[in-house]
NUTORFI-309019 format. One record per residue (C-alpha): residue number from 1; x, y, z. Coordinates in steps of 0.1 Angstrom, whole numbers, plus 5000, padded with zeros to 4 digits. Layout:
! NUTORFI-309019
   pos      u      v      w
   NUM      X      Y      Z
...
END
This chain:
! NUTORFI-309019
   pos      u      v      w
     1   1730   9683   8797
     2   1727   9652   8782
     3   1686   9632   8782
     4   1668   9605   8769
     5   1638   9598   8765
     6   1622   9560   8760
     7   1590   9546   8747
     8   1577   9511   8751
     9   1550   9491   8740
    10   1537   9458   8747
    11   1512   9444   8726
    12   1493   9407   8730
    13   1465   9390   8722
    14   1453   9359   8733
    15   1423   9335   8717
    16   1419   9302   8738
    17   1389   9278   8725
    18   1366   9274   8751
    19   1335   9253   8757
    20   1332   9212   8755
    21   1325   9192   8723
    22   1293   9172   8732
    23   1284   9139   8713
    24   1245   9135   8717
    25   1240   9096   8707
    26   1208   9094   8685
    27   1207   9128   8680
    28   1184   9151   8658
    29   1182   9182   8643
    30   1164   9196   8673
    31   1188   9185   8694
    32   1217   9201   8677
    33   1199   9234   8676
    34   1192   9237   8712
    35   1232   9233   8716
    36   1241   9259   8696
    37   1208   9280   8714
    38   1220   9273   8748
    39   1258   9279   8742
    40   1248   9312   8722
    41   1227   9325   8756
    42   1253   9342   8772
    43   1260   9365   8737
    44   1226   9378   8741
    45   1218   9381   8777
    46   1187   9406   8771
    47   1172   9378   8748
    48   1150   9353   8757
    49   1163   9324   8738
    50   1136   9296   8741
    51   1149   9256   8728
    52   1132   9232   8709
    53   1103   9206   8730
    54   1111   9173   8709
    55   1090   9147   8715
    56   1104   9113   8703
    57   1102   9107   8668
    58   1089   9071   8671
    59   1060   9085   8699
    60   1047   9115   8674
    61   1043   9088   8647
    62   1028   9065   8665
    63   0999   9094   8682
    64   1002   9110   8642
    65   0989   9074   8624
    66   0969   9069   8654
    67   0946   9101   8650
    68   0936   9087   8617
    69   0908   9060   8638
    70   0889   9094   8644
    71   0868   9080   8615
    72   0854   9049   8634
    73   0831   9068   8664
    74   0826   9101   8679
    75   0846   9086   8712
    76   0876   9078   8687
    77   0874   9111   8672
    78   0871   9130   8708
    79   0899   9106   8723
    80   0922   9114   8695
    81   0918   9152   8690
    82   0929   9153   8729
    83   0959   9132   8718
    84   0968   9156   8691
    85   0961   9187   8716
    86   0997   9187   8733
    87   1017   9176   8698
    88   1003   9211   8685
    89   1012   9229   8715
    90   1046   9214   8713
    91   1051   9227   8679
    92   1035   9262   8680
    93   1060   9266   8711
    94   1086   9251   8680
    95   1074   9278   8657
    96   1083   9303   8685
    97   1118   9293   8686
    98   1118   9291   8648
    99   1107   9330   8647
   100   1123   9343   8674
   101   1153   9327   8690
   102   1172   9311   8656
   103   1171   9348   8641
   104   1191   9362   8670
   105   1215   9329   8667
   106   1222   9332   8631
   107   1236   9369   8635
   108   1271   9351   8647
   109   1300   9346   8629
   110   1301   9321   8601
   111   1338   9304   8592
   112   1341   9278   8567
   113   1372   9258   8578
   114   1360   9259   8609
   115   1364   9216   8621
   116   1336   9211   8643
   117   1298   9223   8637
   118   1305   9254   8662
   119   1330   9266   8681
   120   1337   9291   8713
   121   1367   9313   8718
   122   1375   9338   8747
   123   1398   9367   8729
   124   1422   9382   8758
   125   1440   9421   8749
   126   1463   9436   8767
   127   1483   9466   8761
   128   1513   9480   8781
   129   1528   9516   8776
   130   1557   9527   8791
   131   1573   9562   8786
   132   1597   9574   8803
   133   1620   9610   8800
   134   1653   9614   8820
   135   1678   9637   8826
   136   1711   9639   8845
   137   1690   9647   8880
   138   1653   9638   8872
   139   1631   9609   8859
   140   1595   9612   8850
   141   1577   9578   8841
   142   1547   9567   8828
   143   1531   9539   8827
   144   1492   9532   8809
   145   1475   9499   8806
   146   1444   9484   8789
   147   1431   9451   8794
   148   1401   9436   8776
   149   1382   9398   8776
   150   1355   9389   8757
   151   1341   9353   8741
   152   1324   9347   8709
   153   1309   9322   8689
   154   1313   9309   8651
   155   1296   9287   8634
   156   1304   9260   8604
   157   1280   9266   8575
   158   1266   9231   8579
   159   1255   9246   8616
   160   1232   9268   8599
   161   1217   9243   8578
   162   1212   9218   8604
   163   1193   9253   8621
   164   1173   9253   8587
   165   1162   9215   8586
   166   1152   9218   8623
   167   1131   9248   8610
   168   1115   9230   8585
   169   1111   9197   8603
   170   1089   9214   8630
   171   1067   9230   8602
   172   1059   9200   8585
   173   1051   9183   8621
   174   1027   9215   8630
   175   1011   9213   8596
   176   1007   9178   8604
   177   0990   9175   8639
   178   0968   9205   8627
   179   0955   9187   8600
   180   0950   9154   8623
   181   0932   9178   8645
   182   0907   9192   8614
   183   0905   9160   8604
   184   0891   9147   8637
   185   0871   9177   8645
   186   0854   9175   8610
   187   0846   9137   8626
   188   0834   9150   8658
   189   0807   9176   8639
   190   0799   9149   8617
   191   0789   9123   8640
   192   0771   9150   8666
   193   0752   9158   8634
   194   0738   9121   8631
END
């Protein structure tokens, strides 16, 4: 009674780059950040991954030397505390995203030859077994399957520092407009006091 018996496998994996490159013209640090925050939202979809509020840079310097003529009157020092009121909103919201949405960001995958700042890549796995036993009357076949997709992200180093400079950048501007705001408050109480 002569049988055979036959095993196959098929193995294959699949990684496609997915996502578009985007040039932002005039771009900061901000900017950059809230790329890589919006493109790493669907990673984390039980996170609430807040982005950077950037004013332009031109604007906050312009209100920033301006909240130094608190010192003429009581109207200039009132007038420009409510100037600085929203720039210090803006960046405690900044702080936010510096505490809790670039910690969950940074937990991806850092390469260092990556060629752009970050990258997306949708992984495809599939697996075919065949087995199959015959003998001069009968065959018995089997056949099992397993398919899998998933997408991650990775990151160029210099992606994480450009995270980093953002961090810093909306700490200085914070310490900034909350000084501003002493500055002109300390005004305001002086010149109520006279």
């Amino acid at each position: 009674m002569p049988s055979a018996a036959e095993i196959c496998k098929l193995k294959e994996t699949t990684i496609l780059s997915v996502g578009n490159k985007v040039d932002i013209p005039r771009t900061s640090v901000h900017r950059y950040t809230n790329i890589f925050i919006q493109e790493s939202k669907p990673f984390y979809p039980r996170e609430t991954l807040h982005i950077y509020r950037d004013p332009p840079l031109w604007f906050t310097a312009v209100i920033f030397v301006f909240s130094f003529t608190g010192a003429a009157s009581l109207t200039a020092a009132i007038i420009c505390l409510i100037f600085d009121a929203p720039f210090v909103a803006v960046y405690c919201q900044n702080e936010w995203v510096n505490r809790k949405s670039l910690p969950v960001v940074k937990k991806q995958k850092v390469v260092n030859d990556l060629q752009t700042l970050n990258a997306l890549y949708e992984v495809t796995y599939a697996e075919l077994e065949m087995m199959a036993i015959s003998t001069d009357d009968t065959e018995i076949g089997l056949i099992r399957t397993a398919h899998e997709k998933f997408k991650f992200q990775v990151f160029h180093p210099a992606a994480f520092q450009i995270m980093d400079k953002a961090k810093r950048t909306s700490r200085i501007m914070l310490g900034l407009f909350l000084g501003a705001s002493l500055y002109n408050i300390i005004f305001i109480c002086v010149y109520s006091l006279v």
